[in-house]
C-alpha positions in Angstrom: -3.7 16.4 -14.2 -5.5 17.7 -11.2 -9.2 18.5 -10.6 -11.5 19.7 -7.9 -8.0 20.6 -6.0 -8.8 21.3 -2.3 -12.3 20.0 -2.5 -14.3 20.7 1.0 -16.8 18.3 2.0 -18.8 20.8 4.0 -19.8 22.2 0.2 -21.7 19.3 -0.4 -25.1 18.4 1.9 -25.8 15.5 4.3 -26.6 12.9 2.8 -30.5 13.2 4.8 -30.5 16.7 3.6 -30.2 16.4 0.2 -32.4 18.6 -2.0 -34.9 16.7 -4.2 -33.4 19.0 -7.6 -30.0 18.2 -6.5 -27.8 17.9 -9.4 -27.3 14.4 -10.7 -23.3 15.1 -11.5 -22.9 16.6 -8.1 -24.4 13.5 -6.5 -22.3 11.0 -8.3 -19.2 13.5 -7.6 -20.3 13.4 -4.0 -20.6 9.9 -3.5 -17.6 9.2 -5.1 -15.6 11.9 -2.7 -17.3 10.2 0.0 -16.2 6.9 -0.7 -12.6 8.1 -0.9 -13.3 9.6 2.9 -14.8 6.4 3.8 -11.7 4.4 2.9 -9.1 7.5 3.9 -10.6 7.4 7.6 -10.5 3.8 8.1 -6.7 4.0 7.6 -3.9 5.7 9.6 -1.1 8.0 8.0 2.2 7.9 7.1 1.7 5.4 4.1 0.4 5.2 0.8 -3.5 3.7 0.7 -3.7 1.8 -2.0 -7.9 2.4 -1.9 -10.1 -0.4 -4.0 -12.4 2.4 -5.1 -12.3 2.7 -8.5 -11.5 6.0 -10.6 -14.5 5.5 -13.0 -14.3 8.5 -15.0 -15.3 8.4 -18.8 -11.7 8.8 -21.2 -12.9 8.7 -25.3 -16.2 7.0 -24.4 -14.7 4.2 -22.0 -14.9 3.9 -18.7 -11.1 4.7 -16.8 -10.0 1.1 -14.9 -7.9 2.5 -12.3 -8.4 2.3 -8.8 -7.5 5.2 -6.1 -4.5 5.7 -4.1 -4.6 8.1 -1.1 -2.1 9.7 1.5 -2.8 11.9 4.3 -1.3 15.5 5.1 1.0 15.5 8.1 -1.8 16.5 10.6 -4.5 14.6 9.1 -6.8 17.7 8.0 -6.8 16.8 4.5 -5.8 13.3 1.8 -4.4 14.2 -1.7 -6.1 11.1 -4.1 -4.6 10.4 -7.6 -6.0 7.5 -10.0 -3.0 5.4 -11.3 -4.2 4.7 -14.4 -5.2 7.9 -15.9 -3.2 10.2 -13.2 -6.6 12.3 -12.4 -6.1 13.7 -8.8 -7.1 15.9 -5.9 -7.6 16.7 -2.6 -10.4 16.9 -0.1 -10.6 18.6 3.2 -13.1 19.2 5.9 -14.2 15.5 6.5 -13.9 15.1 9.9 -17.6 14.6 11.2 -19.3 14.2 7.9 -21.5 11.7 6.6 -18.8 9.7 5.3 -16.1 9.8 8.1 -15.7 6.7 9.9 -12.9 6.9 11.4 -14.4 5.9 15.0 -14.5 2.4 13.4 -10.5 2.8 12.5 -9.3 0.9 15.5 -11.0 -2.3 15.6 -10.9 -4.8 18.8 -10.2 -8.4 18.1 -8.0 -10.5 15.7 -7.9 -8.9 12.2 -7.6 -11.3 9.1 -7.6 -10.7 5.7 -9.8 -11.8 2.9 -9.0 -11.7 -0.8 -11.4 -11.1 -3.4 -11.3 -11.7 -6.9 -12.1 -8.8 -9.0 -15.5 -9.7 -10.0 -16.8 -10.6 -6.7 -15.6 -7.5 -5.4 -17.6 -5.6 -8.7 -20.3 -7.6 -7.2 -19.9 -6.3 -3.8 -19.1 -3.0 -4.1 -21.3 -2.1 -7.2 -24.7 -4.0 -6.9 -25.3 -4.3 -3.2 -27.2 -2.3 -1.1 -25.1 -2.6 1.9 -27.5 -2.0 5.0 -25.3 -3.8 7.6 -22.9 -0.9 9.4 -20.1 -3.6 9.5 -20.1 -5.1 6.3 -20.2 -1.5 5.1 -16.9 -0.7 6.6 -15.2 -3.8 5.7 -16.2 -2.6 2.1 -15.5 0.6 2.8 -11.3 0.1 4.2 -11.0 -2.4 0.8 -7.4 -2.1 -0.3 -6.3 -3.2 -3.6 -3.2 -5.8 -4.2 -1.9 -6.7 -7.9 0.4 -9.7 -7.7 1.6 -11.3 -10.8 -1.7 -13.6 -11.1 -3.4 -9.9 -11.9 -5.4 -7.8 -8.8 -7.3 -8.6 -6.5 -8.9 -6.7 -3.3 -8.3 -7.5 0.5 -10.7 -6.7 2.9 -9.3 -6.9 6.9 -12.0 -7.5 9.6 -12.7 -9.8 12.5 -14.2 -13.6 12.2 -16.9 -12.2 13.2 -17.5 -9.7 10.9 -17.0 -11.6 8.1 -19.6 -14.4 9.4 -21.7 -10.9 9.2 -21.2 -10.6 6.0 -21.9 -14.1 4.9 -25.1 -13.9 6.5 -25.8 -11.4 4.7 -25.2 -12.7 1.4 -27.4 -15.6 2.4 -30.0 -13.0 2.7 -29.6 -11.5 -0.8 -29.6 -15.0 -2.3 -32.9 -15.8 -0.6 -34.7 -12.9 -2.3 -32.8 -12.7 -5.5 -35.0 -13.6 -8.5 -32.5 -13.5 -11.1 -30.4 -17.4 -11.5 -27.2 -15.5 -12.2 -26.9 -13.5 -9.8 -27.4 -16.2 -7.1 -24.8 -17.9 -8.6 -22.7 -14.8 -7.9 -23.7 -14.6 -4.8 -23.5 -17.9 -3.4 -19.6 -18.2 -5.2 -18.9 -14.8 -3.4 -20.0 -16.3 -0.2 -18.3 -19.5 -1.1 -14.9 -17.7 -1.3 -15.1 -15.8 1.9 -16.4 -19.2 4.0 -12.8 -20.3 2.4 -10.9 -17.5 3.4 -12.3 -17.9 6.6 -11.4 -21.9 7.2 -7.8 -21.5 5.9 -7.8 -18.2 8.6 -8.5 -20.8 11.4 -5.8 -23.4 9.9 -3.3 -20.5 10.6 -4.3 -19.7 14.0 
């Protein structure tokens, strides 16, 4: 099945310029196109992205599981997407220089490691968090999805550094959180990374 074939980003507006009676469908349609170009442009061609964004769409009153895989065109204008779960799929083209193109953050400097997230931390990060730091937002943003036998989890690839970011951060959310349980969340998603992190110094 394939909808919204050939999609153009330039149809929808800047982020900044959006128009206060802006439809609500075309918002959540937007953000989720944008999130594909956010994950698309972090990633070079040639090879199937298997994206962590999630395909979301309502099948018989449920909500579809599936997450997004992506590939590029041959010259990089345009990325077909398809949900693996429910086969949904499309295509989006003129992203270059949107909102949601980052691909001048594609080639970072540095060491890269990888961090592994369980499936509800990364619910937790990706869904209920306001990200306001730029690079914990692309670290989010390039999450790739994995399923081993143990079931899936995400990977998220940045430098030391930028995960240290990101832990700080957390520590920031738990400070004003007023709700137990999410703290708890929070401080075991930090917990996990600040693992990930030690066992990524063992190996070096």
């Amino acid at each position: 099945m394939s909808l919204h074939a050939g999609e153009s980003l330039l149809s929808y507006p800047p982020i900044l310029d959006t128009p206060p009676d802006f439809p609500a469908g075309e918002r959540r349609r937007r953000a989720f196109l944008g999130r594909l170009t956010q994950c698309a442009s972090l990633h070079p061609g040639g090879e199937l992205i298997q994206s962590a964004v999630s395909c979301g769409i309502s099948i018989g009153g449920e909500i579809c599981p599936g997450r997004i895989a992506i590939t590029w065109s041959d010259n990089r204008e345009a990325f077909a997407w398809r949900c693996e779960h429910c086969g949904r799929s499309g295509e989006v083209r003129d992203w270059e220089g949107t909102d949601w193109d980052l691909s001048g953050w594609a080639n970072p400097s540095g060491r890269q490691i990888e961090v592994n997230l369980s499936d509800p931390h990364w619910r937790l990060l990706d869904r209920e968090l306001v990200l306001l730091d730029p690079d914990v937002e692309r670290l989010v943003a390039g999450a790739l999805s994995r399923t081993s036998a143990i079931g899936a989890d995400v990977i998220l690839r940045g430098s030391v550094g930028e995960f240290r970011d990101m832990i700080d951060f957390l520590a920031h959310e738990v400070g004003f959180s007023s709700d137990g349980s999410e703290r708890s969340r929070l401080l075991e998603l930090s917990d996990s990374i600040s693992e990930s992190l030690r066992g990524a110094s063992r190996v070096a």
